[in-house]
N, C-alpha and C positions, 0 to 999 in steps of 0.2 A: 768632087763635092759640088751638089749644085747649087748650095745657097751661096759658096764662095764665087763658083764662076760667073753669077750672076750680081753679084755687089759690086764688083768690081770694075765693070766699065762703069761705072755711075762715080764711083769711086773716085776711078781713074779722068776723068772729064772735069770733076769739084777739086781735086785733091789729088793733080798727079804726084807729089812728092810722096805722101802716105799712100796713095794706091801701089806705085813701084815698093817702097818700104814693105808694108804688106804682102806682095807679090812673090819679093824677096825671101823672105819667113818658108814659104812654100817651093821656092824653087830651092834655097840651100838646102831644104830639108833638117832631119833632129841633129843629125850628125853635124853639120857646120855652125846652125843657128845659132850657137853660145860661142865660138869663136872670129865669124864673122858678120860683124853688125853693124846694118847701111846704117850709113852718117847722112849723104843730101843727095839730091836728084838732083840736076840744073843742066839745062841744054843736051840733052841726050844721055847725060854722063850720070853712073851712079856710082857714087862715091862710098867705101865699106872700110871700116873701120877691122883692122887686125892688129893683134898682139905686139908679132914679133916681124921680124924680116923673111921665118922660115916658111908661116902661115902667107905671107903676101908672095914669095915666089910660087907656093902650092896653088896658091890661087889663081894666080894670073895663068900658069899653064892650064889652067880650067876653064879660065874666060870665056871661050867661045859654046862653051857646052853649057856653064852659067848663065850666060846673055843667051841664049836660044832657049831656055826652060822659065825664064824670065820673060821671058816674050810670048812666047806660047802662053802663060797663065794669064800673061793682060789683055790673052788676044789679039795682037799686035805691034808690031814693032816700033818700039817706042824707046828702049836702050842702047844706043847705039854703041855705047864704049861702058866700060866695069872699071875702076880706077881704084886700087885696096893699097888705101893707107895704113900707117904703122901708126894706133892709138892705143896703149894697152888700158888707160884709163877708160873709155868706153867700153873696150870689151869687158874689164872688170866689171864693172859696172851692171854690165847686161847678164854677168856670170851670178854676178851676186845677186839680184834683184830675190826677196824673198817671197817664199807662198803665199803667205799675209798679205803684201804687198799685190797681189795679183788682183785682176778682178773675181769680183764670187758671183760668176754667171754662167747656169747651167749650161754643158758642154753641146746640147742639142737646140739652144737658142743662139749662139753663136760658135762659128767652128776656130780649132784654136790657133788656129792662121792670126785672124782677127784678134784673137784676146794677145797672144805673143807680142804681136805689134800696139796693140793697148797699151802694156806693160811699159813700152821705150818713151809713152807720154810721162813727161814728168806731173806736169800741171794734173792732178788727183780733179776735177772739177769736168775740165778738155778730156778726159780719159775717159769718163762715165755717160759726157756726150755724145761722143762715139760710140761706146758701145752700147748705149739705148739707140743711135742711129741704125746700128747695122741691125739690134732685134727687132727694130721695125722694120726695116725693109724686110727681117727675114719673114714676120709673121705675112707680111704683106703680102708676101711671095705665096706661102703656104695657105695665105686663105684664098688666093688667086687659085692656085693649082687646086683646094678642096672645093671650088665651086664649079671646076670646068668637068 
């Protein structure tokens, strides 16, 4: 995706906790995304929120392949350690979150990396901020490349 890999160091440099966050979305992939949902970034560490105790042993044997497809998508090494706690209320949470609830913004102005991690903004105000941030960078992007 080039308008993701291109957001994202800018992202990543304003807003390393939501850039990892976001990062995240794309490295777990569809399959994990609704069972494991980062909680905080702070000193290398990113902290992910799981269910039960079956899900964080699953996960932690994954660590290293995790933390390396994490890195790869921010471009750089910047995860140093993956730390999955056991909250089942966040995961509900992210399980349940409804379509309604989602943002309503075409799938080709923002990719759904972006809008997934939207979603985990509580504050509905900080949610629509963002994602007019990232469709202007994306237009920016696209009226760059239609002029070159």
């Amino acid at each position: 995706m080039i308008g993701f890999t291109q957001i994202l160091p800018k992202l990543l440099r304003a807003n390393p906790d939501m850039a990892v966050k976001v990062a995240w979305t794309r490295a777990a992939g569809t399959g994990l995304r609704r069972h494991a949902v980062p909680f905080r970034f702070h000193d290398g560490t990113l902290t992910i929120s799981v269910a039960d105790a079956i899900w964080q042993k699953q996960l932690q044997s994954m660590s290293a392949e995790l933390m390396f497809r994490l890195n790869n998508i921010l471009g750089q090494t910047t995860v140093h350690e993956l730390s999955f706690g056991i909250n089942p209320a966040a995961v509900s949470q992210a399980q349940s979150v409804p379509e309604e609830k989602l943002p309503k913004v075409p799938s080709a102005a923002a990719p759904d990396e972006l809008l997934f991690a939207a979603a985990t903004i509580a504050d509905g105000e900080l949610r629509a901020r963002f994602i007019r941030a990232a469709e202007n960078c994306i237009a920016r992007r696209d009226s760059l490349i239609r002029s070159e």
